[in-house]
C-alpha positions as CSV (number, residue, x, y, z in Angstrom):
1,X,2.0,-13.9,21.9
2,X,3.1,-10.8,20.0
3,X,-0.2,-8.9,18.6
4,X,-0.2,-9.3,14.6
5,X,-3.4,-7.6,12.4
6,X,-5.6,-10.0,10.7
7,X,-7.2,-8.2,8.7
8,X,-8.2,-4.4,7.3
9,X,-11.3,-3.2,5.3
10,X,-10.9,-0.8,2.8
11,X,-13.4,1.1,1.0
12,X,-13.1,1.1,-2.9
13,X,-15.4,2.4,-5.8
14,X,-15.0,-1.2,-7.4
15,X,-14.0,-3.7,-5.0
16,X,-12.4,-6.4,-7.4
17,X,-10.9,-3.7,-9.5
18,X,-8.9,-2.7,-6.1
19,X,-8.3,-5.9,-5.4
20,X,-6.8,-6.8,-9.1
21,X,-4.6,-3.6,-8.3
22,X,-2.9,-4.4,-5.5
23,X,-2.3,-7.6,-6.9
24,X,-0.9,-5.9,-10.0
25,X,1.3,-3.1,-8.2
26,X,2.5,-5.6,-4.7
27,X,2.6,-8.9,-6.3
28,X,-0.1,-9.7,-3.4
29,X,-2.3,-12.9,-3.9
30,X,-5.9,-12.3,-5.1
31,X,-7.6,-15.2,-2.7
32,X,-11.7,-14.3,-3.8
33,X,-14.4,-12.5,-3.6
34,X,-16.1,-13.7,0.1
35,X,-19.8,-11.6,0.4
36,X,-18.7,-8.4,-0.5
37,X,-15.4,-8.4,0.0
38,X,-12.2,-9.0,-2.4
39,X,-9.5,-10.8,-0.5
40,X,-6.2,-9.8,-1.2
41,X,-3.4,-12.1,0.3
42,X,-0.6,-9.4,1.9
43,X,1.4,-12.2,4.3
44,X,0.7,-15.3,5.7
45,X,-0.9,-13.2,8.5
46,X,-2.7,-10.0,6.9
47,X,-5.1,-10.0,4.3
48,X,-7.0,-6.4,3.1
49,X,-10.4,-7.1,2.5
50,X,-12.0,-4.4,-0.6
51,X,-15.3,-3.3,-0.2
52,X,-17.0,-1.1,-2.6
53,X,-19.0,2.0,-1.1
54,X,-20.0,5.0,-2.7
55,X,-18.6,7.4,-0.4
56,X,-15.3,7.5,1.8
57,X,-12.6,9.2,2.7
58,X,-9.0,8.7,1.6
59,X,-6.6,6.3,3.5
60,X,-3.0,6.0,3.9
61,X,-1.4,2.7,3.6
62,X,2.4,2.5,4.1
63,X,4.2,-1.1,3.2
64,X,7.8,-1.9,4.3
65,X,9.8,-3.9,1.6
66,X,12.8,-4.9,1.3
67,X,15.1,-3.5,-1.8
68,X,14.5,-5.9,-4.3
69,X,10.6,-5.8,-4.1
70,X,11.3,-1.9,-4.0
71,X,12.6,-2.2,-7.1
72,X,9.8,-4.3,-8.4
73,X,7.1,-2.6,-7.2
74,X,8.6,1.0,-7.8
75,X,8.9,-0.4,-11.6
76,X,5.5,-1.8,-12.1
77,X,4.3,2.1,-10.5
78,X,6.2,3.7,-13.9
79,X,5.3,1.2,-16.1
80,X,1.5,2.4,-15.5
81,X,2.6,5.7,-15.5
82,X,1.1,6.2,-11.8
83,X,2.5,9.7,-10.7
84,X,4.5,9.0,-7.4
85,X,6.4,11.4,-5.0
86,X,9.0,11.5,-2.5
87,X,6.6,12.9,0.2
88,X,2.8,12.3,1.2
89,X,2.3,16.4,0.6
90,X,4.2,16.0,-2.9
91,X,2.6,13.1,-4.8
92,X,3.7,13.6,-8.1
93,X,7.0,14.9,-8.1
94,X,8.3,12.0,-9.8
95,X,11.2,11.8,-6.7
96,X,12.0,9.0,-3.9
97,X,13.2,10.0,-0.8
98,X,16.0,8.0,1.1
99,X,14.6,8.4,4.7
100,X,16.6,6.6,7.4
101,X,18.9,5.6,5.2
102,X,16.4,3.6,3.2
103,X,14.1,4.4,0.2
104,X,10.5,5.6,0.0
105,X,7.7,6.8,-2.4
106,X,4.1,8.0,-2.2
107,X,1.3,7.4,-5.0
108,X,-2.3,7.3,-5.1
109,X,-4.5,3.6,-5.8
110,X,-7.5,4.3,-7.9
111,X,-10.0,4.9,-5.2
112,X,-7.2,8.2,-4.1
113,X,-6.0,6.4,-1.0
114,X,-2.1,7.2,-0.3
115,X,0.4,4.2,-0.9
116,X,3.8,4.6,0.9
117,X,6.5,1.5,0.3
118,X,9.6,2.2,2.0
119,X,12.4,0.0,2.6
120,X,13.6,1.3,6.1
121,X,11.5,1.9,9.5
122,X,10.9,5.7,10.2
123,X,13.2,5.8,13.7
124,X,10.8,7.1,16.4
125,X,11.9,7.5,19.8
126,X,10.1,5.2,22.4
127,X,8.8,7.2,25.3
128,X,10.9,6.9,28.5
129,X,9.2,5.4,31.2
């Protein structure tokens, strides 16, 4: 059986705010609040679970999307004038890149965890055995 994740936590100032967010910006399903948790829906195998702290550090998230939810997504990003970048060192350039022949952009959620959606796989070289 090929190893999928289930599920990640991730620490947000308001956890249903983050939630609503992600829903907003990926189109991903808002399932509940569960405890203290808000359940965001990724695929029929990942969910990201919000939970509000007061104090963490910042995250980086990276999503591979295919060109059309690019587009989508990369318009919802300008139409709430969130700065984005073509690097995770240059946020707010207002530049994709087109990395492995695909294309890929950086921005911030609220909470100041990096975003990354890219629409090819970075090609790293398997270790020979």
């Amino acid at each position: 059986m090929e190893i999928t994740l289930n599920h990640t936590i991730i620490p947000a100032h308001d956890h249903v705010a983050s939630a609503k967010f992600y829903e907003r910006i990926f189109a991903f399903t808002f399932v509940k609040e569960w405890g203290h948790f808000a359940v965001v829906k990724v695929s029929s195998t990942l969910t990201l679970d919000f939970q509000t702290k007061d104090v963490f550090s910042s995250i980086h998230y990276a999503f591979k999307v295919n060109d059309e939810q690019f587009d989508q997504i990369f318009s919802r990003i300008k139409e709430d004038h969130i700065k984005y970048g073509s690097e995770p060192y240059n946020l707010d350039n207002a530049k994709i890149n087109h990395k492995y022949g695909g294309r890929g952009v950086y921005f911030k959620d609220p909470n100041g965890h990096v975003l990354e959606i890219i629409t090819a796989d970075y090609i790293i070289d398997e270790p020979s055995s």
